[in-house]
C-alpha positions in Angstrom: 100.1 107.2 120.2 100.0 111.0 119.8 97.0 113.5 119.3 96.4 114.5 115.5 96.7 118.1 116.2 93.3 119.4 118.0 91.7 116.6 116.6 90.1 113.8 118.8 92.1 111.2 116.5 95.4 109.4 117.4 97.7 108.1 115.4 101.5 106.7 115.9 104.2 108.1 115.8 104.9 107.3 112.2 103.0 107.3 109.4 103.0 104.5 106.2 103.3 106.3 103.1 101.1 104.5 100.6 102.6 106.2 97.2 104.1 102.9 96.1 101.0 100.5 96.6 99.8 99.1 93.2 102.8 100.8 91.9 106.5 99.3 92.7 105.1 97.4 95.6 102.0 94.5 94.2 99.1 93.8 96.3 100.6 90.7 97.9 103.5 92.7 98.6 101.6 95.9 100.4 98.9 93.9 102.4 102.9 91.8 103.9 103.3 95.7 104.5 100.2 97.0 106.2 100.3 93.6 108.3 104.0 94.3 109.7 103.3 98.0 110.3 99.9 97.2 111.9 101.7 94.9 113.9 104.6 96.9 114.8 101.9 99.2 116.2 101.3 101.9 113.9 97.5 102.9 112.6 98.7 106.0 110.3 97.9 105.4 106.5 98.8 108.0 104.2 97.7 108.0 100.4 96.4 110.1 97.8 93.4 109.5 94.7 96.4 110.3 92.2 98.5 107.4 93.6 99.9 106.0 90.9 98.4 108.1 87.9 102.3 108.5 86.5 102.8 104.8 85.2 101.7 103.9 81.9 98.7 102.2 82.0 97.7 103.5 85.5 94.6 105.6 86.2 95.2 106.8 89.8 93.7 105.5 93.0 95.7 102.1 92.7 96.7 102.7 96.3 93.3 103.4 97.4 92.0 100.0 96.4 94.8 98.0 97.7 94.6 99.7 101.0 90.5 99.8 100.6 90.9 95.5 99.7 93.4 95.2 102.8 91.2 96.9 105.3 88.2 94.9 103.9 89.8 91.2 104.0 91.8 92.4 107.6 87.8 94.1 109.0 90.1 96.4 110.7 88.7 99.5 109.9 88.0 101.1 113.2 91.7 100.1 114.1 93.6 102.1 111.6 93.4 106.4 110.8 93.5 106.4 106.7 94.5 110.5 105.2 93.8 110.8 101.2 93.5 113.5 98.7 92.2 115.7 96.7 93.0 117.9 93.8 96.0 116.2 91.8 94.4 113.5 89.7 94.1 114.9 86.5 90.2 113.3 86.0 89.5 115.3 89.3 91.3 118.6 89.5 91.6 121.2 91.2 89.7 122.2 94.5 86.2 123.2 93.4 83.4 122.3 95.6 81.7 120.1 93.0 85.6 118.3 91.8 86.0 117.8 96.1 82.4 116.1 96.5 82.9 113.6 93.1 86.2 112.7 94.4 85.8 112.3 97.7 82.7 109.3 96.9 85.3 108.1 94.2 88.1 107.4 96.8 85.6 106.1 100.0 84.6 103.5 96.9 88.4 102.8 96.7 89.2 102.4 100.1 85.9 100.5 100.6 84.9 102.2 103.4 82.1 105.2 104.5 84.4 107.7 105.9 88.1 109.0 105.5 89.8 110.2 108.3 92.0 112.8 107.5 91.4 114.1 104.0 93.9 116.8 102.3 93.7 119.2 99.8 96.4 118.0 98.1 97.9 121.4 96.6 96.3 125.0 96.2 93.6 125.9 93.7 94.0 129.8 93.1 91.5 129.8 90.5 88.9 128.9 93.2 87.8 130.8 95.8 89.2 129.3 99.4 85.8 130.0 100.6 84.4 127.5 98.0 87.1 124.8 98.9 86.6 125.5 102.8 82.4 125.0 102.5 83.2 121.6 100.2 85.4 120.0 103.2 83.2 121.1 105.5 79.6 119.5 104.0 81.9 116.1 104.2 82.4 116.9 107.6 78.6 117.3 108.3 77.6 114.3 106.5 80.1 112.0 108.4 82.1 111.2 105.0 85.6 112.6 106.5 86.4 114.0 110.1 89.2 116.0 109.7 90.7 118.1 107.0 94.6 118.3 105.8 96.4 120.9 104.0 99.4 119.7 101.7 101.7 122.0 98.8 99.7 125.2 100.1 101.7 128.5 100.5 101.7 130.2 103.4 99.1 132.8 102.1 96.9 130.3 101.5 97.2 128.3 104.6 96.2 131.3 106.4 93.5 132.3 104.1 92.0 128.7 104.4 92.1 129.0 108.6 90.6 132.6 108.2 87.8 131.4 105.7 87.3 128.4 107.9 86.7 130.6 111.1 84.8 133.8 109.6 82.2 130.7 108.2 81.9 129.0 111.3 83.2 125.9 110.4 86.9 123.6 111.6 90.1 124.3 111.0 92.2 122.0 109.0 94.8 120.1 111.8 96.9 118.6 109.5 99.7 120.5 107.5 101.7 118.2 105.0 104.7 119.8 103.9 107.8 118.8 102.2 110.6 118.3 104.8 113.7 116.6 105.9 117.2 116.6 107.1 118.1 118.5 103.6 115.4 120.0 102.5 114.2 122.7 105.7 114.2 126.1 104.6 111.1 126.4 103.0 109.0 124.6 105.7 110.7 126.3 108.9 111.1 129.3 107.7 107.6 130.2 106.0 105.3 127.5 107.2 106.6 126.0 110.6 105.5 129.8 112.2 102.0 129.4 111.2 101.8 125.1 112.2 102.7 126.6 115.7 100.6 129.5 116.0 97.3 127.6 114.6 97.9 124.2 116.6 98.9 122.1 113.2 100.1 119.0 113.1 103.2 118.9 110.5 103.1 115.3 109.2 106.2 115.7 106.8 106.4 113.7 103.3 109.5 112.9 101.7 111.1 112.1 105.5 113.8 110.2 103.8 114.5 112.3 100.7 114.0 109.7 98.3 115.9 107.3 99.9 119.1 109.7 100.1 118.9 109.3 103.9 118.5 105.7 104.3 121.9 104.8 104.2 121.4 103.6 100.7 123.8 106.4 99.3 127.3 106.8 100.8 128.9 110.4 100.9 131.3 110.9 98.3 130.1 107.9 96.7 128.2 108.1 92.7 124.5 108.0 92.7 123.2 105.0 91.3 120.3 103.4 90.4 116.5 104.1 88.9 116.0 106.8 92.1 119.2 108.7 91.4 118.0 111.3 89.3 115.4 112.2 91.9 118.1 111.5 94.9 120.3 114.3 92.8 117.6 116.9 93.3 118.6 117.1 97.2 122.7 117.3 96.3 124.1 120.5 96.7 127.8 121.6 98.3 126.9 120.7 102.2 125.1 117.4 101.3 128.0 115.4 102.2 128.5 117.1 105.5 125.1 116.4 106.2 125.5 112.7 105.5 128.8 112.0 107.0 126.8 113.5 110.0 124.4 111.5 109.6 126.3 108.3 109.6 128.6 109.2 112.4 124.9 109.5 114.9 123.7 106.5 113.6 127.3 104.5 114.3 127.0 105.9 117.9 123.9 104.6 118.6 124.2 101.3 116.8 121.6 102.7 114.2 120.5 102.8 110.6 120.6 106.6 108.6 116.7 106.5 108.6 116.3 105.5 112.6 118.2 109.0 112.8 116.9 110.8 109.6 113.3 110.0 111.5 114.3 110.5 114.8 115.8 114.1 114.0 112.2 115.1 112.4 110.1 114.0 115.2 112.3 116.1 117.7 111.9 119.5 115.3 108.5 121.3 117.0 104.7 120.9 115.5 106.4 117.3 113.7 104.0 114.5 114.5 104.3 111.8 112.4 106.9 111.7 109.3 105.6 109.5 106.3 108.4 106.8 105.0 107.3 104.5 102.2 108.4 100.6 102.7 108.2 97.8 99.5 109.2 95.4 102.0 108.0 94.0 105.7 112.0 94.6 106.4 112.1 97.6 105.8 109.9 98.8 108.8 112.6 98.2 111.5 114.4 101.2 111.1 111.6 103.3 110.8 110.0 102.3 113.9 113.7 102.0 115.7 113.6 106.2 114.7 110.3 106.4 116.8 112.2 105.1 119.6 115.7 106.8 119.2 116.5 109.6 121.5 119.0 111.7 119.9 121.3 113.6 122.5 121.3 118.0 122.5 124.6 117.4 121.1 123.8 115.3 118.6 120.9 117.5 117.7 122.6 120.5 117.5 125.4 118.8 115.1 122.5 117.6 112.5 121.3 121.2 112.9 124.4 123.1 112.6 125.3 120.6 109.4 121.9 121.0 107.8 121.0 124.1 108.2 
């Protein structure tokens, strides 16, 4: 277990993305998911009120009641650290301190529970002062409904503006910082936002660990995307993608590995990384993400994934 940035919380190593509970995974399938990571050891949940608001006939907040019926039917809620969110469901936008307060009691009726643990603002609301959004997280705070507060899709301007609004008001910091990174997708994170995770004490819990699935071994360099994923797997292609896979692959084959054991591994030894979220529709699919937990990866091989990707 590791410390959720200066948080009194701890949570594994690896966080279980919820995105595709009541979406391509059913709820027999998830709770055969939550039972094998639970199991495995891990406690961190990660999901969001507009999970899975993008299929026809969805409203949002289908992974919120599968993970809310799960913890129910398991009475395991003291056992496991559950992070949600706020601001992208399109019945509940934006970060206003009214919008904040309705969806926060919408998603602890979800997740059938009386508090969350972690909750996120799940992007930046510009036509709200931070100051409102800051004094909204923090009344949830005082009345026990969540204990810690995320940041995810915020610029750097705005991260700093929350942590400056937070402290001139008296109130916590955010400890969480959710950003968008991975073996082929860095420059964004470590160059604008890593800086400010390690000077404020954030923990970076990265989504997308895998990118899409383009790092799970799924995809083979010089080899044609295929599949319902490829046109979001085709996002991360560029010139160097295929150095960074046949990297990739060559690490893994030295250690007897799977892509994602390394893909995972790699993210957990960048600083401020605490917990990358991978996504699993099956029980099976968990060993390599917990065999990354474990990997060490050499200086050498290190600096080769670096050098490729960077």
């Amino acid at each position: 277990m590791t410390q959720l940035g200066e948080s009194r919380i701890e949570i594994s190593p690896l966080c279980l993305g919820g995105n595709t509970f009541g979406w391509t995974t059913d709820q027999p399938a998830s709770f055969r998911v939550l039972d094998e990571y639970v199991n495995r050891g891990g406690n961190f949940i990660d999901t969001a009120d507009s999970y899975s608001v993008w299929i026809p006939g969805n409203k949002g907040g289908e992974s919120e009641s599968v993970i809310g019926s799960w913890v129910a039917e398991r009475n395991n809620r003291d056992q496991v650290v559950i992070a949600t969110k706020v601001a992208q469901l399109p019945t509940r936008p934006g970060l206003s301190a009214a919008n904040i307060a309705a969806a926060a009691e919408d998603s602890l009726n979800r997740l059938q529970t009386d508090y969350i643990d972690l909750y996120y603002a799940h992007q930046e609301d510009t036509s709200v002062p931070v100051e409102e959004s800051v004094g909204a997280f923090a009344e949830l705070q005082a009345a026990g409904k969540i204990r810690e507060v995320g940041l995810s899709n915020h610029s750097p301007e705005r991260v700093r503006e929350w942590i400056a609004a937070a402290d001139s008001m008296g109130v916590r910091r955010p400890v969480a910082l959710q950003p968008h990174y991975n073996l082929v997708k860095r420059e964004d994170f470590e160059s604008n936002l890593a800086p400010i995770a390690e000077q404020s004490a954030l923990a970076v819990v990265p989504y997308y660990s895998l990118a899409s699935g383009l790092l799970t071994g799924r995809y083979r360099p010089g080899e044609p995307l295929t599949g319902s994923r490829a046109p979001v797997v085709q996002t991360y292609i560029n010139d160097n993608t295929e150095n960074v896979l046949s990297a990739l692959f060559d690490v893994a084959q030295a250690h007897s590995a799977e892509p994602a054991s390394v893909a995972i591994a790699w993210l957990l030894a960048q600083p401020t990384v605490v917990a990358p979220i991978a996504s699993a529709s099956k029980p099976e699919q968990l060993e390599a993400l917990f065999q990354g937990v474990s990997l060490e990866l050499s200086a050498e091989e290190l600096g080769l994934l670096d050098r490729v990707s960077r």
